[in-house]
Structures are given as structure tokens and as C-alpha cells.
C-alpha positions as CSV (number, residue, x, y, z in Angstrom):
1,X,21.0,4.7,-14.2
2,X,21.0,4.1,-10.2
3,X,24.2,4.9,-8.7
4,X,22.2,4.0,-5.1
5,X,19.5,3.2,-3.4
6,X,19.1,2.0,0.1
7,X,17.0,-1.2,0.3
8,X,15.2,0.6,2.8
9,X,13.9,2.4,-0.2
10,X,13.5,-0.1,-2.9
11,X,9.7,-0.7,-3.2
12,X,8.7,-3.9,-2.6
13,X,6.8,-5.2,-5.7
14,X,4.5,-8.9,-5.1
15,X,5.3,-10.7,-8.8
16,X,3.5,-13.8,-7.3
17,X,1.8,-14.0,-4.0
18,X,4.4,-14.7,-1.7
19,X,7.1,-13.5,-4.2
20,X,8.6,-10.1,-3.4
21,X,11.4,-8.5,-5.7
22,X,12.5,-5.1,-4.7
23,X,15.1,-3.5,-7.9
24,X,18.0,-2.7,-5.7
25,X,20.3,-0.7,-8.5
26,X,20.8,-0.6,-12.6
27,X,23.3,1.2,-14.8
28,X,23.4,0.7,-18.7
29,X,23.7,-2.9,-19.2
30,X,23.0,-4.8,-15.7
31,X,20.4,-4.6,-12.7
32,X,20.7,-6.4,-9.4
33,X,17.4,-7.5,-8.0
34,X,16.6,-8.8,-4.1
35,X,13.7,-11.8,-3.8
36,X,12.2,-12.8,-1.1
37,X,9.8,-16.2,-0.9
38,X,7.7,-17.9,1.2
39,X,7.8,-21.9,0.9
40,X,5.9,-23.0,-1.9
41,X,6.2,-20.5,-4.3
42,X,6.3,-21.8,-7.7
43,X,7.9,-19.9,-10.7
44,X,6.2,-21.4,-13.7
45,X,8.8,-22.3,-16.7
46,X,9.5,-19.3,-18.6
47,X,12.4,-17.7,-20.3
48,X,13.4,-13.9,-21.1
49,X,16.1,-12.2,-23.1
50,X,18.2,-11.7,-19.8
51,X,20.9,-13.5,-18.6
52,X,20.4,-13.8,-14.8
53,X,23.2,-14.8,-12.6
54,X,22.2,-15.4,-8.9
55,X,23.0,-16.1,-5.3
56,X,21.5,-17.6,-2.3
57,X,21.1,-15.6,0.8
58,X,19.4,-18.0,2.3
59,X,16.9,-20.6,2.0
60,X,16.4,-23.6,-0.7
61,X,14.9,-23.4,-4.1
62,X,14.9,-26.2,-6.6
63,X,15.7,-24.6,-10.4
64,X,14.5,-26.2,-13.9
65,X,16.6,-25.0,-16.4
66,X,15.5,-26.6,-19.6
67,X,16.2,-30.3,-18.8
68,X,18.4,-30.1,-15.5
69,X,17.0,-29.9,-11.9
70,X,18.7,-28.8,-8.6
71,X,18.3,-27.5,-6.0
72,X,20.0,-24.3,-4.4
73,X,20.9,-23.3,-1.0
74,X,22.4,-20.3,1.5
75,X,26.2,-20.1,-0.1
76,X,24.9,-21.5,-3.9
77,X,24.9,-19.5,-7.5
78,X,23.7,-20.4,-9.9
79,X,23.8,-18.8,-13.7
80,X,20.8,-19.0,-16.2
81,X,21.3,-17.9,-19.9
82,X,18.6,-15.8,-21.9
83,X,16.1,-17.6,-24.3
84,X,16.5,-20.9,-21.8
85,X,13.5,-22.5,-20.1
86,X,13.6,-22.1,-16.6
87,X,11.4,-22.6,-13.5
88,X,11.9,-22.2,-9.6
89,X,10.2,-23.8,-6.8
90,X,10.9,-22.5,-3.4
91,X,11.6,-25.2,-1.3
92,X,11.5,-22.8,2.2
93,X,11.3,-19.2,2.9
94,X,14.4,-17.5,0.6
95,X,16.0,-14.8,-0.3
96,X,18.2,-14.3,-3.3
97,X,19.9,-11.7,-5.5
98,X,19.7,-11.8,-8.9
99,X,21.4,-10.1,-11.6
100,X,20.0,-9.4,-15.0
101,X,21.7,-8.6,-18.2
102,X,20.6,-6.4,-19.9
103,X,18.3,-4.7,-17.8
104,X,14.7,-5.4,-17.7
105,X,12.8,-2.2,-18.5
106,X,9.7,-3.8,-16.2
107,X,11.6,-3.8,-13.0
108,X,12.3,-0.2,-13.3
């Protein structure tokens, strides 16, 4: 568990070029996660365990989640359940933050 970490300290980890995700905090059954893209980045569909519950900081990003597409922007959340299909393209440079439930053991 991670009672605190400044983001100043999280490392920054590239998932995708132009993806960044730094792990910002985690206890037993939830993480929070900050993302940072660059326009263009694409997200191929994909689904996890996790549910992940996010928000915009700023930015646009268009989400497919299974058969629905929208698109997201500075003020938005959005929630994704686990097992679903679900892609992201990054319509301008964004950040969100994400929470996952439970935690993912790779973003540790």
C-alpha cells in the first residue's frame, strides 16, 4: 500500500510512444493512475479485469467501449467496466486520471 507519493516522484513510465502513465497511489483494492498524451495516440481495443473510472483534466479523447463511441473532454468522466472492449484515441494533448479496481500488479 501507498499512503503518498508526490507526483514529483512518480516515475514516468511510456506505455505507448507518446503515452505516459505515472502510478500516483494504491492501497488494497484501488490505484489512481495520471496519463498524459500527445494528439494521436491510439489505445488499441482491449479489455482487463479492472474496472477503471476516469476523469478529464484536460484535453479530448474519443472512447470505444464495446459498441458506443464518445468523445471526452476537460470536466468529463467517464466509467469502463472489467472484461469490456474498450479503445481510446487522443483527439489533442490530454491528461487524465484514472482509477483501477482492483489494482493492477503491472503498474506497481
Amino acid at each position: 500500500m501507498q499512503t503518498r507519493i508526490s507526483r514529483a516522484d512518480a516515475q514516468p513510465v511510456e506505455m505507448l510512444p507518446g503515452l505516459i502513465r505515472r502510478t500516483l497511489a494504491w492501497g488494497e483494492k484501488a490505484m489512481i493512475c495520471e496519463f498524459t498524451a500527445k494528439e494521436g495516440v491510439l489505445i488499441p481495443m482491449h479489455n482487463h479485469p479492472h474496472e477503471q473510472v476516469g476523469y478529464v483534466l484536460s484535453g479530448r479523447v474519443e472512447f470505444t467501449v464495446e459498441d458506443e463511441t464518445f468523445v471526452a473532454q476537460a470536466g468529463d468522466s467517464y466509467a469502463i467496466p472489467g472484461h469490456v472492449q474498450h479503445a481510446a484515441h487522443f483527439l489533442e494533448p490530454t491528461v487524465l486520471i484514472e482509477v483501477f479496481s482492483p489494482v493492477r500488479e503491472e503498474y506497481l
